[in-house]
C-alpha positions in Angstrom: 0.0 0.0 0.0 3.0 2.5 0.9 4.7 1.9 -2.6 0.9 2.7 -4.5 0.7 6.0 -2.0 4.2 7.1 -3.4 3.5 6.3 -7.0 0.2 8.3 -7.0 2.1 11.3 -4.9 4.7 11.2 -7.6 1.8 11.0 -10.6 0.0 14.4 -8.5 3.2 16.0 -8.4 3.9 15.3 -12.2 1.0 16.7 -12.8 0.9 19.9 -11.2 4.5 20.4 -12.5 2.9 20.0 -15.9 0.1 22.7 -15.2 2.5 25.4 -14.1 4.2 26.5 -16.7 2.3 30.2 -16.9 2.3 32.8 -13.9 -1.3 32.8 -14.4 -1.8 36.2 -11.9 0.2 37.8 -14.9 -1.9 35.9 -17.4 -5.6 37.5 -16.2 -4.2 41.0 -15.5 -3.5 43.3 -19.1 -2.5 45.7 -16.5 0.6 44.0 -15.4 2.9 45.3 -18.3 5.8 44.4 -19.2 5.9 41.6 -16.3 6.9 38.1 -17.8 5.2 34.9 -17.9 6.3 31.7 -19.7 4.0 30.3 -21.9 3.7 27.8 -24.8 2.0 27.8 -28.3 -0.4 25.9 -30.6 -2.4 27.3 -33.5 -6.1 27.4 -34.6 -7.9 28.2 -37.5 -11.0 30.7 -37.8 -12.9 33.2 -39.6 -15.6 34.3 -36.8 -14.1 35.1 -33.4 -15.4 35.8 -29.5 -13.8 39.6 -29.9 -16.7 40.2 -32.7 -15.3 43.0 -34.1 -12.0 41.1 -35.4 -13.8 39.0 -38.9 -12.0 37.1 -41.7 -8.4 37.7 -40.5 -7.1 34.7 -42.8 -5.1 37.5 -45.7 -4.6 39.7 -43.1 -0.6 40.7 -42.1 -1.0 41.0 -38.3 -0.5 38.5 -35.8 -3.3 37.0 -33.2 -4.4 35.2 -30.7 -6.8 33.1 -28.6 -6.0 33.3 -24.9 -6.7 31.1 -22.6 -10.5 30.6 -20.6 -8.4 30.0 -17.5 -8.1 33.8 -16.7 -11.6 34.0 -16.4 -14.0 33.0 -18.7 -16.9 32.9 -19.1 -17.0 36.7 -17.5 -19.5 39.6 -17.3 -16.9 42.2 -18.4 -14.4 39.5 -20.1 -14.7 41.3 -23.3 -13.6 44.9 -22.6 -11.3 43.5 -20.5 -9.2 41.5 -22.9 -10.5 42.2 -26.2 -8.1 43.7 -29.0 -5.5 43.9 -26.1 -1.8 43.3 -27.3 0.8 41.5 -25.9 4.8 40.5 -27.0 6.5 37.3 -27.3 10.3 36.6 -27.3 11.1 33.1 -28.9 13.7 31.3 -26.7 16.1 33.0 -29.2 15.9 36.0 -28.1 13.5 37.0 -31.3 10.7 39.7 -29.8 7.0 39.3 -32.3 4.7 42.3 -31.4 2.1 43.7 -31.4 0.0 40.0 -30.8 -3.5 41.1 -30.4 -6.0 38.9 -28.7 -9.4 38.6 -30.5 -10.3 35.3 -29.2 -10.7 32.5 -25.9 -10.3 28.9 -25.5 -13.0 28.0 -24.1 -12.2 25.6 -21.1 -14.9 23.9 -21.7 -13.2 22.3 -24.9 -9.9 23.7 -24.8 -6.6 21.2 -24.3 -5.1 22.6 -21.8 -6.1 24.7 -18.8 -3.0 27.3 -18.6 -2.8 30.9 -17.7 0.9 30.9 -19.9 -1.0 28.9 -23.4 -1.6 31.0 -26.1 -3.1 29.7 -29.7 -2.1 31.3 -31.9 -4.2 32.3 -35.2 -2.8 30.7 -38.1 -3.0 33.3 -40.8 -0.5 34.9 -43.2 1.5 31.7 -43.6 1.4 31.0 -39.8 4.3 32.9 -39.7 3.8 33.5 -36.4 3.4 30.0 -35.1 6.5 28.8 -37.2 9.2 31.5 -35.6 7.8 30.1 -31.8 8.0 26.6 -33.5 12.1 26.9 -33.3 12.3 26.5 -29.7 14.2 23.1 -28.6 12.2 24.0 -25.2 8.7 22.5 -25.5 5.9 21.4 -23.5 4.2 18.1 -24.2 5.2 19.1 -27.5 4.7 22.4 -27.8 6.9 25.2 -28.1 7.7 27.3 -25.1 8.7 31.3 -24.8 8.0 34.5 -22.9 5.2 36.5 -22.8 4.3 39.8 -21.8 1.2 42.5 -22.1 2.0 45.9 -23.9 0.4 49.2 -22.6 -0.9 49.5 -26.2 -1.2 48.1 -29.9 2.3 51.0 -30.7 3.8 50.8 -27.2 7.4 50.0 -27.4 7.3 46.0 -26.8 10.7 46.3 -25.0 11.3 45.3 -21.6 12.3 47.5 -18.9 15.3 45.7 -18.0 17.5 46.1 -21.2 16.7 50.1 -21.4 19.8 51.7 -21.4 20.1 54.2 -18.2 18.5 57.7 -19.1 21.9 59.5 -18.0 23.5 58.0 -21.2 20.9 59.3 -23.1 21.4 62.3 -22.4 24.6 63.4 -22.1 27.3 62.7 -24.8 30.4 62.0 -22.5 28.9 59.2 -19.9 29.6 60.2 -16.2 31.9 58.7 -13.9 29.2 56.5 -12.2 27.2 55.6 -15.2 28.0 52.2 -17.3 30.5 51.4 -19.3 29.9 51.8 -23.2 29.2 48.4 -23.5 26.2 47.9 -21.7 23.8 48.1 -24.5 25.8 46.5 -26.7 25.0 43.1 -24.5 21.4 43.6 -24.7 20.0 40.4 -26.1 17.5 41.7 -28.0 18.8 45.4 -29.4 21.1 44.4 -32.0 19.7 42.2 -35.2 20.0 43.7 -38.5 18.6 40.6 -40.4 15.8 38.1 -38.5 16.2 34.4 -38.3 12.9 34.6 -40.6 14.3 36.3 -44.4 10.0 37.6 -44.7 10.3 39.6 -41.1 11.5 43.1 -40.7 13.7 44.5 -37.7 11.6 47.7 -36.3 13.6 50.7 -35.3 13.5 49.6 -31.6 15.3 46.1 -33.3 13.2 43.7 -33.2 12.0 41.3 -35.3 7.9 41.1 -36.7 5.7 41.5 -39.8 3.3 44.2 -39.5 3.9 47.9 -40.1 5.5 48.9 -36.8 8.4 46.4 -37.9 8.6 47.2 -41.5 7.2 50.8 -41.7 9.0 54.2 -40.7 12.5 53.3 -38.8 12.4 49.9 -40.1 16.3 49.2 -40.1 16.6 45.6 -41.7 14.4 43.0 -44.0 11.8 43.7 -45.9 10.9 47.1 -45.2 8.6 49.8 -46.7 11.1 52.2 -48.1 14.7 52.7 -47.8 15.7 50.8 -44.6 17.5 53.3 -42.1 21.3 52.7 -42.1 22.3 50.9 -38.4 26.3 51.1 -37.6 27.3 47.5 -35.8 30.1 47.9 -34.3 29.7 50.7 -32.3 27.3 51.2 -29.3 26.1 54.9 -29.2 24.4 54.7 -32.8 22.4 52.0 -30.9 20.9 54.3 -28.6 20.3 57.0 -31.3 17.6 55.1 -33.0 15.8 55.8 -29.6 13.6 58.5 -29.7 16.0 60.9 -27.6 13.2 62.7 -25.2 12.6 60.6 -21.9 9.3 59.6 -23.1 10.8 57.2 -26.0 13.4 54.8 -23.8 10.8 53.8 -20.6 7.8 51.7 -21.5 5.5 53.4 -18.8 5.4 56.8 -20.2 4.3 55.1 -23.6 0.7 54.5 -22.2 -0.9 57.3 -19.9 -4.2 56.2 -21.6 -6.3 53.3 -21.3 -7.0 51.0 -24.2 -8.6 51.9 -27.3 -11.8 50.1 -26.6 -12.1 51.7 -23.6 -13.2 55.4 -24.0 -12.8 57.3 -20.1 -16.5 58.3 -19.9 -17.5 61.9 -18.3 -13.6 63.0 -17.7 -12.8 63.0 -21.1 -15.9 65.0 -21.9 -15.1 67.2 -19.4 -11.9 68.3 -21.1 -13.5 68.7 -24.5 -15.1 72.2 -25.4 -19.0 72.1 -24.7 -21.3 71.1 -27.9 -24.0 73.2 -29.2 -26.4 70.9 -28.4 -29.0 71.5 -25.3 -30.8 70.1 -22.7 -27.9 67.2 -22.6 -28.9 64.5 -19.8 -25.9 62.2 -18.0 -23.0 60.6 -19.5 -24.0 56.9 -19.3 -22.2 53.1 -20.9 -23.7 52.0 -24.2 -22.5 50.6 -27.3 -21.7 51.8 -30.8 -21.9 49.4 -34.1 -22.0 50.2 -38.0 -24.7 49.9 -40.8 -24.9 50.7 -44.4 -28.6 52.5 -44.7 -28.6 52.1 -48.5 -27.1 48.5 -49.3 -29.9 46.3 -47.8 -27.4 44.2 -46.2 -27.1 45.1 -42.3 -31.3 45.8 -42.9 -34.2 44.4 -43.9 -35.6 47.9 -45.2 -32.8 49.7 -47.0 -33.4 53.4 -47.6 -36.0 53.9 -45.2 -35.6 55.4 -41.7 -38.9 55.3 -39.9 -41.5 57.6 -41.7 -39.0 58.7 -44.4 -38.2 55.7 -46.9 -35.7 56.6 -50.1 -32.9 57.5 -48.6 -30.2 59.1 -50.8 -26.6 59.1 -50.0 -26.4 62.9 -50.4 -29.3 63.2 -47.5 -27.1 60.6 -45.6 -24.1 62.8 -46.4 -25.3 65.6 -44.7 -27.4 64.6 -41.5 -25.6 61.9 -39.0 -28.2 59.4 -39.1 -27.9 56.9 -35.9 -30.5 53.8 -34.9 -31.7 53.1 -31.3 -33.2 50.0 -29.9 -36.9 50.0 -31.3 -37.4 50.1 -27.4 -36.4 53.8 -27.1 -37.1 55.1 -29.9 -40.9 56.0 -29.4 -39.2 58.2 -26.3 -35.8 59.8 -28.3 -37.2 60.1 -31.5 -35.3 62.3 -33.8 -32.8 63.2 -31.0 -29.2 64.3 -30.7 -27.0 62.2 -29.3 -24.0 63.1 -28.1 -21.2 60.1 -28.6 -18.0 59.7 -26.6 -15.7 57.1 -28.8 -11.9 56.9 -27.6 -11.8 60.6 -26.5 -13.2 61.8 -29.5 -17.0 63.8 -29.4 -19.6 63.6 -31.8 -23.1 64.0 -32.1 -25.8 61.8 -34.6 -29.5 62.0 -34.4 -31.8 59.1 -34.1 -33.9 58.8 -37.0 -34.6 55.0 -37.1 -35.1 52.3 -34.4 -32.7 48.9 -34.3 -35.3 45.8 -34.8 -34.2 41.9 -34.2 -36.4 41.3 -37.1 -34.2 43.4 -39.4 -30.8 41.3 -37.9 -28.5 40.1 -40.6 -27.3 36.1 -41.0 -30.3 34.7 -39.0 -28.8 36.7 -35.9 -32.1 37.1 -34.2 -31.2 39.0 -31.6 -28.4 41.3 -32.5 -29.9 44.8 -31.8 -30.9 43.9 -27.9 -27.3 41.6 -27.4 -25.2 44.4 -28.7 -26.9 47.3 -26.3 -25.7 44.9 -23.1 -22.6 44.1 -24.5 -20.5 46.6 -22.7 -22.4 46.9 -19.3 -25.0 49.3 -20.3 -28.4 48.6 -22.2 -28.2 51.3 -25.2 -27.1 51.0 -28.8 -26.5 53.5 -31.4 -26.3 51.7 -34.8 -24.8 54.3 -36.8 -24.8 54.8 -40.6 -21.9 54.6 -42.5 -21.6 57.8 -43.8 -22.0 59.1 -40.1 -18.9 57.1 -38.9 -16.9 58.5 -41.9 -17.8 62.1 -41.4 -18.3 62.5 -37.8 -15.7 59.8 -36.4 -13.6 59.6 -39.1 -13.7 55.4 -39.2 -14.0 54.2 -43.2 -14.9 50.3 -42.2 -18.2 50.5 -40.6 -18.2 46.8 -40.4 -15.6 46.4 -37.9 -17.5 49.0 -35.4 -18.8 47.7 -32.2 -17.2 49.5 -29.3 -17.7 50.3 -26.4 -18.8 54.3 -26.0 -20.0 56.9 -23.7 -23.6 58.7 -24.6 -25.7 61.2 -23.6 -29.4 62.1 -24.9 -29.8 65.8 -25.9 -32.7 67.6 -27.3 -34.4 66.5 -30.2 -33.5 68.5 -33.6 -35.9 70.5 -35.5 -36.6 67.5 -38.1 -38.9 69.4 -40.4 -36.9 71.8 -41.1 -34.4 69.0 -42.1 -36.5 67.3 -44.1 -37.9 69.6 -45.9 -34.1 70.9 -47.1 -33.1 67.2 -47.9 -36.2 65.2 -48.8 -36.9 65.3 -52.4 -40.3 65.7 -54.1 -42.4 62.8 -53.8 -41.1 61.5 -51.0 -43.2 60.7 -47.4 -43.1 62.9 -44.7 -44.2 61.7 -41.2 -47.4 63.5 -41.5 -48.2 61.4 -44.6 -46.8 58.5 -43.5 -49.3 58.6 -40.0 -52.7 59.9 -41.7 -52.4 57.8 -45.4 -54.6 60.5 -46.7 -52.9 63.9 -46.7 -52.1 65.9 -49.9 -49.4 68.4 -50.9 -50.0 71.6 -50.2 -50.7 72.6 -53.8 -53.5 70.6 -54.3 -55.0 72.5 -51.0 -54.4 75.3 -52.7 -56.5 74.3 -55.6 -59.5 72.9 -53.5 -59.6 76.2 -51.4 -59.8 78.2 -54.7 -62.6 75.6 -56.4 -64.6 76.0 -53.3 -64.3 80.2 -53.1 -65.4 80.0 -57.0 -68.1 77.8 -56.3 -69.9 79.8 -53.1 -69.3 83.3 -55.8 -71.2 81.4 -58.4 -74.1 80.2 -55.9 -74.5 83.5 -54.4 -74.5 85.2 -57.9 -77.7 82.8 -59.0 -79.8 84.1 -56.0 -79.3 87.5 -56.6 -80.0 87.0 -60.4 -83.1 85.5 -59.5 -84.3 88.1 -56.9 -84.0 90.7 -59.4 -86.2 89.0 -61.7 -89.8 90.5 -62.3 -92.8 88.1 -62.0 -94.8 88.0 -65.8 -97.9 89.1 -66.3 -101.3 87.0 -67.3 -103.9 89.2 -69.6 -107.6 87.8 -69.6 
């Protein structure tokens, strides 16, 4: 019996030694920056995702990944808390791949493993991204190991802290007595590749190796890049440090991200700091959420062209007034009002001229307008037009909106006035569209004048006939 208890002591032991290969308090907290975990890799294969706004990434030149349910799925607030978050991974050769953005879970209901460090990896572009982890001699159960780390941001320098050279160095051009010696960042394991193990990747101007345009775009120093590559001595040390940004902002990570995340807009502060809008009779900031429609192409709506009363919607009317739908909940109480939008800092208004119906959800989605409003915490949705994202937000792919916003309800805009400036002839009005039986107002014109002609002709027959003599009989 002793000999079974140590065999099964030793299989529990194997076993937990298996399962802790991530520093899973890391792994669940984006905040953490820069603070290292190990991890290990596999790849999946996907055109839909959990983070919906991320679709058909198979052509696309970024890297991604699927993290794992351990951290704390399924979650209320899982998705604005990991969604389109980035992270860096060093290969065990010192090779750094960032920005890795996270647009999906493994569900640990299905997943194979259960691993705060396991990341799968979306194979995409080549899986080039799977194949430069793949190197590692280091594996577990069969799978490649390396370091992991989140990023303040998408563009944050994905350098660690550790190999920054000191800010004294930076600064002045003969080093002081107490400062290191010249070689110091010359050592730095990761600072000095001109060419990556991988002939297709580009080394960024920070010197490290990756695919998408913050590797091979402006600084790029080595591969591939877009442009003349910028010319990086070897030998010598100080060059090095010049491709840093030279203010104190550039060499330290934390100055890189005062703000929060995109998706993440600060609500009422933000505002706050913003001049005041023209628009009146504003209630409270409050959490809703913001997607994207095309009014005219019948695609994202069962009833292109129409909003509400006023069906035929042209693209130069669209052009001109920010046209937003509500839930078809709220829209018999904010009708045709402004709406102020808070998106990543940035304020707007639109106008709610249209209601969100599940019956008009694309794809057999049958419940895409009411899902969306909860999304982010709140219960509100503004499904805004295309041309309204363009114009007032400046976003050109309407069907990669749905974020996470701040709102605020504001008097309603004088709609008549509107429509009768962009409506063209023949169109409905909501006056027409509620009775079914009113006319234009020249054709009241011509009934008032028939009827006026009329009572003058009726009047002139009884005075005719009053002034007429009764004849005469002779016997």
């Amino acid at each position: 019996m002793s000999l079974i208890r140590v065999l099964l002591f030793l299989v529990l032991l194997g076993s937990v030694t298996l399962a802790a290969v991530g520093n899973l308090n890391i792994a669940k907290d984006p905040t953490k920056t820069y603070q290292t975990t190990a991890g290990f890799g596999t790849y999946f294969s996907d055109s839909s995702f959990f983070c919906s706004s991320f679709k058909n990434l198979g052509s696309s030149t970024g890297m991604y990944f699927a993290i794992n349910g351990i951290v704390g799925y399924p979650s209320n607030d899982f998705s604005s808390k990991y969604c389109g978050k980035c992270i860096a991974v060093q290969t065990s050769s010192g090779q750094v791949l960032a920005p890795v953005q996270l647009i999906d879970v493994c569900d640990p209901s299905n997943c194979d493993y259960s691993d705060g460090g396991h990341l799968d990896f979306l194979d995409n572009n080549g899986n080039k991204l799977y194949n430069a982890v793949a190197k590692s001699p280091d594996t577990y159960q069969g799978n490649p190991k390396f370091t992991w780390w989140w990023l303040p941001s998408c563009t944050s320098n994905p350098q660690l802290s550790q190999p920054t050279p000191p800010t004294s160095q930076q600064q002045a051009p003969i080093p002081l007595p107490k400062s290191p010696t010249p070689s110091a960042p010359k050592s730095s394991p990761v600072r000095a590749p001109s060419v990556c193990q991988d002939p297709n990747a580009c080394v960024s101007q920070w010197g490290y190796c990756g695919y998408t345009d913050s590797y091979c775009g402006a600084g790029c120093k080595g591969g591939p890049c877009k442009g003349s590559p910028v010319p990086v001595p070897v030998s010598v040390p100080v060059p090095i440090s010049k491709i840093q940004t030279p203010t104190p902002k550039s060499p330290t990570p934390a100055p890189k991200a005062p703000t929060p995340a995109p998706k993440a807009p600060t609500p009422v502060p933000v505002s706050q700091q913003t001049p005041s809008s023209q628009n009146t009779g504003c209630g409270a900031w409050q959490t809703g959420t913001m997607s994207g429609y095309d009014n005219l192409d019948g695609a994202d709506d069962a009833h292109p062209g129409c909003l509400a009363e006023y069906c035929g919607t042209t693209a130069a009317f669209l052009n001109a007034v920010p046209v937003a739908s509500i839930l078809a909940r709220d829209f018999p109480n904010y009708k045709y009002h402004n709406v102020e939008i808070n998106w990543n800092g940035k304020i707007g208004t639109v106008q709610a001229w249209d209601e969100c119906a599940n019956a008009d959800c694309p794809n057999g989605e049958t419940t895409c307008c009411t899902d969306n409003a909860k999304l982010y915490g709140g219960d509100f949705l503004l499904d805004v037009d295309r041309h309204a994202l363009q114009n007032v937000f400046g976003i050109a792919n309407y069907g990669n909106v749905l974020d996470k916003i701040s709102y605020r309800i504001c008097a309603a805009a004088d709609v008549k006035s509107i429509a009768s400036k962009w409506l063209t002839a023949g169109r409905q009005t909501d006056t027409q569209a509620d009775s079914g039986t009113s006319l234009p107002g020249w054709a009241w014109g011509v009934i008032a004048v028939g009827i006026v002609l009329g009572l003058l002709f009726v009047v002139a027959g009884v005075v005719f006939f009053m002034k007429r003599k009764p004849s005469t009989e002779h016997v």
